[in-house]
C-alpha positions as CSV (number, residue, x, y, z in Angstrom):
1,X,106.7,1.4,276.9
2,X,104.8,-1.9,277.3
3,X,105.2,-5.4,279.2
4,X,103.2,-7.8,280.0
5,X,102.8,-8.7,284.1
6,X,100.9,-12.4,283.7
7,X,97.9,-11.8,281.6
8,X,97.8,-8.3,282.2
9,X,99.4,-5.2,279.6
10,X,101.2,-2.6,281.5
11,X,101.9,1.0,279.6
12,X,104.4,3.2,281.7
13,X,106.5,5.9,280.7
14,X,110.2,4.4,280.1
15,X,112.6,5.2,283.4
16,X,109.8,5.7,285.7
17,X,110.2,2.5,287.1
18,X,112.9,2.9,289.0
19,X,114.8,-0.4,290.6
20,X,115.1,-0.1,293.9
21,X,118.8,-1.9,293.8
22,X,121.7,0.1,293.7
23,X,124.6,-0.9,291.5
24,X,128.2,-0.8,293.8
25,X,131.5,-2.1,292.9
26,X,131.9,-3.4,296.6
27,X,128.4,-5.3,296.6
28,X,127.3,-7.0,293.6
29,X,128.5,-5.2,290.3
30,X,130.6,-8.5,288.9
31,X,132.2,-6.6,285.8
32,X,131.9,-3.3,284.1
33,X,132.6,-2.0,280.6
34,X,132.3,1.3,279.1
35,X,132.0,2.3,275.3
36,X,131.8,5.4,273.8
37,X,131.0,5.8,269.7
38,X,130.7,8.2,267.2
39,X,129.2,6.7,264.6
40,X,125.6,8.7,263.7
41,X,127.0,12.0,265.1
42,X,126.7,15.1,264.0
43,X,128.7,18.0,265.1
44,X,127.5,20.7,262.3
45,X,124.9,21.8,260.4
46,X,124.7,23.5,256.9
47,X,121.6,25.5,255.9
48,X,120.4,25.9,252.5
49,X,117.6,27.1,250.7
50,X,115.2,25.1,248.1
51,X,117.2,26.7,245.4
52,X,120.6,25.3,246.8
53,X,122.0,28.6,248.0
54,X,123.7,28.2,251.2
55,X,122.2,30.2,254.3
56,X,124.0,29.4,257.2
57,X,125.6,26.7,259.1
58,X,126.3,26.4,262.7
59,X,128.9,23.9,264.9
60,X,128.0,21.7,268.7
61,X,131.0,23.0,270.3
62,X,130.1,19.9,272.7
63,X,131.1,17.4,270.2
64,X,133.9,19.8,269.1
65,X,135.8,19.1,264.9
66,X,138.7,19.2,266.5
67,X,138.2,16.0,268.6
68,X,135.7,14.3,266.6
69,X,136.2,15.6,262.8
70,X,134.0,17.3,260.8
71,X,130.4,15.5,260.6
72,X,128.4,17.6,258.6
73,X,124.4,17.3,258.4
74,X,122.3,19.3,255.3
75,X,119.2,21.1,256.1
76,X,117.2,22.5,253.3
77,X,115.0,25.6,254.5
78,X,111.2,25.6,253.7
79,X,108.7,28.2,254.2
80,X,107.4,28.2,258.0
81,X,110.2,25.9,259.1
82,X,112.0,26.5,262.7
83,X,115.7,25.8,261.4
84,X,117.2,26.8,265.1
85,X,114.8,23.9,266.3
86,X,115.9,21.9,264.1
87,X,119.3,21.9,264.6
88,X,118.9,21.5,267.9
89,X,117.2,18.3,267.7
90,X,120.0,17.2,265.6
91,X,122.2,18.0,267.6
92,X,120.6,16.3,270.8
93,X,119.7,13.3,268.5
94,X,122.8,12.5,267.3
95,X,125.1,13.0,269.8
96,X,127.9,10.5,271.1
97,X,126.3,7.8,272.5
98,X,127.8,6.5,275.9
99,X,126.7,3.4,277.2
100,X,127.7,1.2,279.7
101,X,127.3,-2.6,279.9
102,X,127.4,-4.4,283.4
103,X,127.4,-8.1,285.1
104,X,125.7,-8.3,288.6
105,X,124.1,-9.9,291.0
106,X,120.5,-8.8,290.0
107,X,117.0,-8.5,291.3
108,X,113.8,-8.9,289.5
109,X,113.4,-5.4,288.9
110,X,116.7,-4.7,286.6
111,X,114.8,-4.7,283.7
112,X,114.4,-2.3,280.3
113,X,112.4,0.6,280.5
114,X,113.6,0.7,284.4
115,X,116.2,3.5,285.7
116,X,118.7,2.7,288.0
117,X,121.7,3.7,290.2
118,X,125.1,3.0,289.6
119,X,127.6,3.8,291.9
120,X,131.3,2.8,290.9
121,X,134.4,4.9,292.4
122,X,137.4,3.6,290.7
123,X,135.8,4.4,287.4
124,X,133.9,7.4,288.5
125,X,130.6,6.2,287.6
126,X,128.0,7.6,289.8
127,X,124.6,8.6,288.9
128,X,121.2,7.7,287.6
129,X,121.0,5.5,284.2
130,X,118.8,3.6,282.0
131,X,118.1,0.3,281.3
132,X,118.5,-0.3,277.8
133,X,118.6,-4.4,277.3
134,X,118.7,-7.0,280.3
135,X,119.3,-10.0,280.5
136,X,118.7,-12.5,283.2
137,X,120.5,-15.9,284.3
138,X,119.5,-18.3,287.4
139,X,122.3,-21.2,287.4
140,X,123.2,-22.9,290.7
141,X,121.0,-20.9,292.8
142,X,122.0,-17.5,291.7
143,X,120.6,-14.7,289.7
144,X,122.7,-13.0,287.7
145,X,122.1,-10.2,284.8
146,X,123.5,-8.6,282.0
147,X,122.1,-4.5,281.5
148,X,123.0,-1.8,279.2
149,X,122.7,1.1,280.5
150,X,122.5,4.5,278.6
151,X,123.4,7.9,280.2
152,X,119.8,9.4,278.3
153,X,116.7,8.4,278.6
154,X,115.8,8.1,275.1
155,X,113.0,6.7,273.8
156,X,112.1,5.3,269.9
157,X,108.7,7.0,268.8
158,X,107.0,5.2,265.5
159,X,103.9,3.7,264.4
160,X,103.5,0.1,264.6
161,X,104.6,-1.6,261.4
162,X,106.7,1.1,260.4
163,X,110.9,2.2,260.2
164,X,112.3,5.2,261.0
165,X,113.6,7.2,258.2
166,X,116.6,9.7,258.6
């Protein structure tokens, strides 16, 4: 990742900076919301050939059809091609997505790119996290901040000027 500190361009690898604040539901975590989606999971695999015969397919029992429904994704197999890494990649790449988005009393560090701790007993939220999108509020002498936090540390890989295609 990349920010600018004054004039200067700063490249770090995302969630090495880690904030040296700790998030606590006693101290300064103001509120706390937790989401969990499904939308752009996948939870199966089918394998088929170039011809269109089917090969194989294979289910995440993480994410089981049961719980989640049947989310089907089509791979077609070409010459050379590691299908078991592929589906694997699916299946890490389009799993549920958990996040978490907080209000607290913040320091300058709480910013995206940044891991941090969060430790919140009554909802059993303990551990390290990822600072997705902050944002930052001084009014009347206090500093406040909004983060999204993911439970991965997952970063977007692309050329400049160009999409991601699925």
């Amino acid at each position: 990742m990349t920010k600018f500190i004054g004039a200067a361009l700063y490249i770090f690898v995302k969630g090495e900076p880690k904030s040296t604040t700790i998030i606590e539901g006693v101290s300064n975590l103001q509120n706390m919301t937790y989401t969990i989606s499904s939308d752009g999971m996948f939870n199966a695999v089918k394998v088929y050939d170039s011809d269109g015969n089917y090969i194989s397919s294979q289910e995440n029992s993480e994410n089981a059809p049961s719980k989640y429904g049947l989310r089907t994704k089509i791979l077609v197999k070409r010459d050379n091609t590691d299908i078991q890494g592929q589906i694997k990649a699916i299946f890490e790449d389009n799993d549920i997505e958990r996040t978490i988005n907080v209000n607290v009393l913040a320091t300058n560090d709480m910013i995206s790119g940044s891991a941090i701790t969060l430790r919140e007993p009554q909802t059993q939220q303990n551990g390290l996290f990822w600072i997705d999108e902050d944002t930052h509020t001084w009014q009347n002498g206090l500093h406040t901040a909004t983060l999204t936090l993911n439970f991965k540390n997952i970063m977007r890989e692309g050329d400049s000027g160009t999409e991601e295609k699925e």
